[in-house]
VMD Tcl script that draws the C-alpha trace (Angstrom):
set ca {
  {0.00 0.00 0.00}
  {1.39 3.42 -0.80}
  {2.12 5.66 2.31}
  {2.78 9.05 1.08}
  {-0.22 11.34 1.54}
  {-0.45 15.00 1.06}
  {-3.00 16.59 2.85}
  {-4.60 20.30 1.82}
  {-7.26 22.19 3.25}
  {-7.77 25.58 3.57}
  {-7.35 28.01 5.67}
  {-10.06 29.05 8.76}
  {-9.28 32.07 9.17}
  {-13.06 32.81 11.64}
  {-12.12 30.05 13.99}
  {-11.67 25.86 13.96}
  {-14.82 24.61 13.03}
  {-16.30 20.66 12.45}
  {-14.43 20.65 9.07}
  {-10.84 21.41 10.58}
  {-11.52 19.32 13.89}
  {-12.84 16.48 12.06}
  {-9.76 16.72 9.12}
  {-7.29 17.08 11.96}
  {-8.57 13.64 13.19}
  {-7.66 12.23 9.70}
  {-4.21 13.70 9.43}
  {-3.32 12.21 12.99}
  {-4.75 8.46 12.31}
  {-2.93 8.41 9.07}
  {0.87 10.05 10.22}
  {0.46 6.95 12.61}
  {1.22 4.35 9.72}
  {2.17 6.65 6.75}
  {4.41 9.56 5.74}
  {1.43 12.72 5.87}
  {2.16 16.19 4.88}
  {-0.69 18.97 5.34}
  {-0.76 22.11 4.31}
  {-2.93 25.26 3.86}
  {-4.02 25.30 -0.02}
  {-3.79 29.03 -0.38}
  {0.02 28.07 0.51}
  {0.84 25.00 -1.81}
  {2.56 26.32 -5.29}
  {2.83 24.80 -8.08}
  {6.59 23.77 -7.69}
  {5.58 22.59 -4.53}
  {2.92 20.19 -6.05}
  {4.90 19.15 -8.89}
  {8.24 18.01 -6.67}
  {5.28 16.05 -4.32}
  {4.05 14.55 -7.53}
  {7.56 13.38 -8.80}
  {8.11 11.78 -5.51}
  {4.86 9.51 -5.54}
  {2.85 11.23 -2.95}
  {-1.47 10.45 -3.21}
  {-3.66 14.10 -2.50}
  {-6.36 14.41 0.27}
  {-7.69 17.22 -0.75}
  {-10.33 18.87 2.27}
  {-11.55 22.40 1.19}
  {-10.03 23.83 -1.44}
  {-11.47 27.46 -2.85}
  {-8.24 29.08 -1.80}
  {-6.05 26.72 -4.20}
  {-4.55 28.91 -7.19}
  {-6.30 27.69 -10.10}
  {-2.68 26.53 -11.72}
  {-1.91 24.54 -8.35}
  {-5.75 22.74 -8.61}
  {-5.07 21.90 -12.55}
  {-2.06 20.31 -12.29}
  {-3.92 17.95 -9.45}
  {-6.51 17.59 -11.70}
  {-4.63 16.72 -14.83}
  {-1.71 15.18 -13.17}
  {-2.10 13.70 -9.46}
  {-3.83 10.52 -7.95}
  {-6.09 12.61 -5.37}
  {-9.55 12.29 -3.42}
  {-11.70 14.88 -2.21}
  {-12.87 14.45 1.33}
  {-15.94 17.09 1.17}
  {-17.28 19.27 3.61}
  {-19.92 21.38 1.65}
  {-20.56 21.47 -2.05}
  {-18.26 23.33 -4.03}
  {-20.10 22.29 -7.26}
  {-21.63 26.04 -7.10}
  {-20.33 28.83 -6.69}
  {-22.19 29.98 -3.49}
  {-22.25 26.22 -2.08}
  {-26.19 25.78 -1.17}
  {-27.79 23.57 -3.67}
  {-31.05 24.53 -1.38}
  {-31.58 27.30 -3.52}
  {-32.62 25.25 -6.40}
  {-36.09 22.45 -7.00}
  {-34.67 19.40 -5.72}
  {-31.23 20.69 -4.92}
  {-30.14 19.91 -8.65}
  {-28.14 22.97 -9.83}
  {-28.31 24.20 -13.33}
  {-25.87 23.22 -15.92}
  {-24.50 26.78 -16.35}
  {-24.13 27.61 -12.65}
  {-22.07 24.42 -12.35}
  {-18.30 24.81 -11.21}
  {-15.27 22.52 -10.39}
  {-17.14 19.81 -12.37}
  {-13.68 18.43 -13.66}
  {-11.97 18.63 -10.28}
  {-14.73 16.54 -8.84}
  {-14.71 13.72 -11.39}
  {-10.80 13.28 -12.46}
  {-10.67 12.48 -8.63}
  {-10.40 8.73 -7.67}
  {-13.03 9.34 -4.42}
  {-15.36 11.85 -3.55}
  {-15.97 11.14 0.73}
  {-19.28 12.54 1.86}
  {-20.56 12.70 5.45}
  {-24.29 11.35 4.81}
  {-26.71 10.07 2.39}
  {-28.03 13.50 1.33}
  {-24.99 14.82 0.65}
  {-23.51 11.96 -1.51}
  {-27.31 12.14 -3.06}
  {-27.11 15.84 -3.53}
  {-23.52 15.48 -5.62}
  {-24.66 12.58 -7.85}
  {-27.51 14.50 -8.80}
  {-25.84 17.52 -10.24}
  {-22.46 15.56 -10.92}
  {-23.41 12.00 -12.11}
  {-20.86 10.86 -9.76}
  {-22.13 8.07 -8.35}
  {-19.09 5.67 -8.86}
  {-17.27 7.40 -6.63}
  {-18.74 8.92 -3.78}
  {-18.75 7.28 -0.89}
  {-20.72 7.87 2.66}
  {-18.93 7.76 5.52}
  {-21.82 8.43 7.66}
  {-20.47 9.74 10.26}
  {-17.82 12.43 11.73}
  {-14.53 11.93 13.48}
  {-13.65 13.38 17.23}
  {-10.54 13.34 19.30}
  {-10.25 11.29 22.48}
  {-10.23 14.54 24.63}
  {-13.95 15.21 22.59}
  {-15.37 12.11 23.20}
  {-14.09 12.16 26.97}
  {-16.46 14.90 27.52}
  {-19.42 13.37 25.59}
  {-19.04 10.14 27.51}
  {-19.03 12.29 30.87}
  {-21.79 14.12 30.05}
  {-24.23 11.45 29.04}
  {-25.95 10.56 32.15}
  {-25.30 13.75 33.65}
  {-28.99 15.81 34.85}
  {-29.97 18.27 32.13}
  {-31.49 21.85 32.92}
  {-34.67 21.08 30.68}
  {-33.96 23.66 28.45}
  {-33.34 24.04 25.15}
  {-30.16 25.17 23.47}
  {-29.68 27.15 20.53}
  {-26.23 27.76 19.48}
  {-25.11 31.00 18.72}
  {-23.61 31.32 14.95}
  {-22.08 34.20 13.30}
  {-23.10 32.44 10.08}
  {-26.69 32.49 8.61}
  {-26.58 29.94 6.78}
  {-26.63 28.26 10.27}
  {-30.07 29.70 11.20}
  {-29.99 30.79 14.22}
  {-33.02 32.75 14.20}
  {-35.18 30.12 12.86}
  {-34.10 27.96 15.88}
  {-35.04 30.72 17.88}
  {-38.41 31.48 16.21}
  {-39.27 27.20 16.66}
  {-38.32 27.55 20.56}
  {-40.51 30.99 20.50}
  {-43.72 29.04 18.56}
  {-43.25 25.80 20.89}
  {-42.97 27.90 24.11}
  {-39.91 26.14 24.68}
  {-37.23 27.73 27.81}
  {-34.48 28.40 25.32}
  {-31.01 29.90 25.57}
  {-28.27 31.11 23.54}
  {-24.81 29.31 23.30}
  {-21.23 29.86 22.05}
  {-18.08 28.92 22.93}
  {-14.90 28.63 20.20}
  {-13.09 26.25 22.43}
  {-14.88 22.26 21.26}
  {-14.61 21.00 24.73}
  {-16.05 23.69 26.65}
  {-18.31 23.84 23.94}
  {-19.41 20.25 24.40}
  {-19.84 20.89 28.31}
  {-22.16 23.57 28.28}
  {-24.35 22.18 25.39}
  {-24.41 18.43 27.33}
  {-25.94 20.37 30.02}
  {-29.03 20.98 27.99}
  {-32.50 18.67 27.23}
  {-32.80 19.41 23.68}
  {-30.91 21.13 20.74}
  {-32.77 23.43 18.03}
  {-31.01 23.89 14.94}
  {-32.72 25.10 11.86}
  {-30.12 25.62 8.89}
  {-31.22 26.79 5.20}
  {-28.73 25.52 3.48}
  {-28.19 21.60 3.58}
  {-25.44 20.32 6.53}
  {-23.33 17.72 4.86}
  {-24.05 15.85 8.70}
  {-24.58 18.46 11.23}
  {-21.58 17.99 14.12}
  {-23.50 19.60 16.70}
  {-26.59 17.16 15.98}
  {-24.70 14.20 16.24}
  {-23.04 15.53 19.39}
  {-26.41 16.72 21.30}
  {-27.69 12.81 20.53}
  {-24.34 10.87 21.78}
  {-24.68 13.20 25.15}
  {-28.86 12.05 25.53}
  {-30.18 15.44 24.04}
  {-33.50 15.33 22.24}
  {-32.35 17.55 18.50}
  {-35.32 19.84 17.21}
  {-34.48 19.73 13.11}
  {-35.31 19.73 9.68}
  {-34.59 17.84 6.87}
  {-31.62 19.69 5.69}
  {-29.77 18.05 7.90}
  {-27.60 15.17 6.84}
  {-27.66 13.10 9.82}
  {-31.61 13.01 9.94}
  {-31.09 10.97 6.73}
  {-28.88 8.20 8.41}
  {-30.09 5.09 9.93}
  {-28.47 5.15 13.34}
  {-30.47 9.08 13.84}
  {-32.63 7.17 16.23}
  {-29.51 6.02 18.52}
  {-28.45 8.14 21.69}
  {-25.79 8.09 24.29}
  {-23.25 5.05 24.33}
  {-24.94 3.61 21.71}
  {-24.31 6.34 19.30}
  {-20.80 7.44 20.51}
  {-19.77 4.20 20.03}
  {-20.60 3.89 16.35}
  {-18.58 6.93 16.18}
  {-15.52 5.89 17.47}
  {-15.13 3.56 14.81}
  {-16.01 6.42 12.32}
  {-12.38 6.52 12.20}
  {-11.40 3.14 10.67}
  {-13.84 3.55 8.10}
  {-12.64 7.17 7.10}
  {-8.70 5.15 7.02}
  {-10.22 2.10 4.92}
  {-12.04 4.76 2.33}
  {-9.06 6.67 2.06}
  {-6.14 3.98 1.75}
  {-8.33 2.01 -0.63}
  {-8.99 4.84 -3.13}
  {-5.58 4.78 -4.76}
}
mol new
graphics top color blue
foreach p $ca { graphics top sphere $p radius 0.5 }
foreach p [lrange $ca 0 end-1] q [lrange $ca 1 end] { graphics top cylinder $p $q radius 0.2 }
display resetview
């Protein structure tokens, strides 16, 4: 089995989000067995790519908006690489909600190439991997992890938390980004009469301790979640989750698990994530 990987993502430049946490995860599983290299795409040049190339290494490639369009070429044209997808960068302002049936049209397309010259396409849930082979005809290589990755310190926290007494309240998290819909979650708690309040917190573990305190999640996003992080984390702590249809993890079969159950599907998130990526090239 090859064992040089090259990992690129990009930068996150308004905090570490699920995408970063849940890439980090796969950079530190793989360095364990293989030689991994990551770096930050708006960084990677095209000499850069080419010397990687010439000495055999295989491209993860994680977000990737900030690559200079030379750098992404040559991977297209030239590299063995899979895309391990957090959104859908298919269109231009990434929410296929906009459209009937989330199918994009043809001329609003973008990075159609980049997609399907890759040897895997790794999506979180069913509607996202459904939501690409609509608009990209890619079904014979996407592939659904179902699932996220966490770090031990993460899942430390989730574990403690789980049969901990919750303050029968419901949380709504507090999101700089609209796409998130934080009012909408607010407006559901407001027409259900439920006791709501706000939370935020950039550090994950303290951000896992004050939502495990809670009875129920709301989260109402208009654009769809390729999983939804904080869904799957309010159900592995014993939180009831207050949610539409956009969200990728309502589509999955194990939605109706909670607590150890749950988490400990999870855990193993992480050998399928090493199995889908060391089998793609």
């Amino acid at each position: 089995m090859h064992n040089k990987r090259f990992f690129v993502e990009d930068g996150y430049p308004w905090g570490i989000g699920g995408a970063a946490l849940n890439d980090e995860e796969i950079y530190k599983h793989l360095s364990k067995t293989n030689e991994v290299i990551k770096k930050k795409s708006e960084k990677l040049t095209l000499e850069e790519i080419t010397s990687l190339k010439e000495k055999d290494f295989k491209f993860i490639v994680s977000n990737f908006f900030n690559l200079n369009k030379d750098v992404k070429e040559y991977i297209q044209e030239n590299c063995d690489y899979l895309l391990y997808v957090h959104d859908y960068k298919f269109v231009d302002h990434t929410n296929p909600a906009v459209y009937d049936n989330f199918i994009v049209p043809k001329d609003e397309l973008i990075n159609v190439d980049f997609h399907l010259n890759s040897k895997r396409i790794i999506c979180q849930s069913e509607l996202q991997k459904g939501i690409y082979d609509k608009n990209l005809s890619s079904e014979k290589i996407t592939y659904n992890l179902s699932g996220n990755l966490w770090n031990e310190s993460s899942f430390k926290v989730i574990k403690e938390t789980v049969n901990k007494p919750k303050n029968g309240k419901v949380a709504v998290v507090k999101s700089l980004f609209p796409q998130k819909g934080t009012p909408e979650a607010i407006k559901l708690c407001i027409n259900k009469r439920f006791d709501y309040d706000l939370i935020h917190n950039e550090d994950p573990q303290s951000f896992l301790e004050e939502l495990g305190q809670f009875s129920a999640l709301a989260f109402v996003p208009f654009t769809p979640e390729t999983l939804s992080r904080v869904c799957v984390e309010s159900k592995m702590m014993g939180l009831e989750v207050y949610t539409t249809d956009l969200v990728g993890a309502a589509h999955e079969p194990w939605f109706n698990l909670k607590g150890q159950d749950l988490i400990s599907l999870m855990e193993n998130k992480i050998n399928d994530a090493h199995s889908a990526i060391t089998t793609s090239f």
